[in-house]
N, C-alpha and C positions, 0 to 999 in steps of 0.2 A: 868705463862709460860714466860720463858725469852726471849729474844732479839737473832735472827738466823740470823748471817753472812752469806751470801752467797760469793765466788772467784770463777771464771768460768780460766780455766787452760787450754793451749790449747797446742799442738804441733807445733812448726813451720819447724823443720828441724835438722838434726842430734840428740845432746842434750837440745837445745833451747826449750822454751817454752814463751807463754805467759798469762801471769795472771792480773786480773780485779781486781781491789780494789776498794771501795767506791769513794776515789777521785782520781785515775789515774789507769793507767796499768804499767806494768812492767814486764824486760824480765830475765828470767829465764837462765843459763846457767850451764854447767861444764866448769872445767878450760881446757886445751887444755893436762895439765896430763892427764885429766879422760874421755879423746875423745871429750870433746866438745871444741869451738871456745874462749871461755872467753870473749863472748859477752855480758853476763847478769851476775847478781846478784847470790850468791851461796847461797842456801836455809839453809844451818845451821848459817852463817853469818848474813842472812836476819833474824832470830830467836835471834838474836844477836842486831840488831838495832831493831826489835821491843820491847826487853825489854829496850835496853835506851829512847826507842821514849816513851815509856808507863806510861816510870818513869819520865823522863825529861820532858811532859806532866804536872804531877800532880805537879811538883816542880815550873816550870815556874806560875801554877796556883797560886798557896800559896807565891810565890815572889809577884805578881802583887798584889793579896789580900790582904797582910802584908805591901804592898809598900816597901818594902824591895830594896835597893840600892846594885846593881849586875854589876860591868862591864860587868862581860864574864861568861861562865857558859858552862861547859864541862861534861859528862859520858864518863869516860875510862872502857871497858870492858874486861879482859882475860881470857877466856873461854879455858878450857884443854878437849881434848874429850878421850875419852878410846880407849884403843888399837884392841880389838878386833870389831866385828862386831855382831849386828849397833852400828855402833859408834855415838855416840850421846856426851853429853855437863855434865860430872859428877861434874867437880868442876869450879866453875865461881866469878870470882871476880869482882863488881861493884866499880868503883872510880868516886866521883863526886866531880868535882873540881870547886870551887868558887874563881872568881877574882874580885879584888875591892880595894878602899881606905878606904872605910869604912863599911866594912862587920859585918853582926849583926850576928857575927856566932852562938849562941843559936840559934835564930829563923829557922835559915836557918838549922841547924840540926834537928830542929823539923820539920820542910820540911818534910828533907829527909825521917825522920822516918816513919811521918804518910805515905809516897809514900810507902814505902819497906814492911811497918808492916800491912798497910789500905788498901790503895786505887787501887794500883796497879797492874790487873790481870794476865799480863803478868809473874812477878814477883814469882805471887803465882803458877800458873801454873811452871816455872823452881825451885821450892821449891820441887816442886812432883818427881824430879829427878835429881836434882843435889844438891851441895853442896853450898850454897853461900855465900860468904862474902863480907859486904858491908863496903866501907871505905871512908868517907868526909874529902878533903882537903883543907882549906882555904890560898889563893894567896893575902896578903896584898900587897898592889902598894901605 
């Protein structure tokens, strides 16, 4: 039997919402286009940083592991959604950007791999409906 998340989701007012996560809560909104105040977080964007938090997760892991030498370390995501309705996330493109003086870019593409191809469920979950393409690029300093 696997592992069950629970998020308790609540209403606070107009489009607002609040939501429980394991280590914090967070607020929910629409932008003030779609009637709400743009007080919170927009739920296809949040689906948006949890596949970099998910991936960039497994990668930070495999940097420290490798002892791998990383100034900075960034996920660019651009995410196209469809025109009609529900619109949702068809073609997404992942960029992950390494900065350093002395970047052992093999490694660090093996990283990324095993995150994108392995470990990463987020990932595989936006496999099941969109399109992805992943692209690594190294920032020598």
């Amino acid at each position: 039997m696997g592992t069950t998340n629970t998020v308790i989701t609540t209403w606070k007012q107009n489009m607002q919402f609040h939501s429980t996560n394991p280590a914090g809560d967070l607020l929910i909104d629409a932008s003030p286009d779609d009637g709400g105040n743009g007080d919170g977080l927009r739920p296809k964007a949040l689906m948006l940083s949890a596949l970099a938090g998910c991936s960039g997760l497994d990668v930070a892991q495999m940097i420290k592991k490798m002892r791998l030498e990383v100034d900075d370390f960034r996920i660019d995501i651009h995410a196209e959604l469809t025109d009609e309705h529900p619109k949702y996330y068809h073609k997404v493109k992942v960029e992950y950007h390494f900065y350093g003086s002395d970047l052992a870019e093999k490694k660090l593409q093996r990283a990324v791999d095993l995150s994108v191809e392995t470990y990463c469920g987020v990932m595989e979950m936006f496999r099941k409906f969109a399109d992805m393409e992943i692209e690594t690029i190294f920032h020598s300093s």
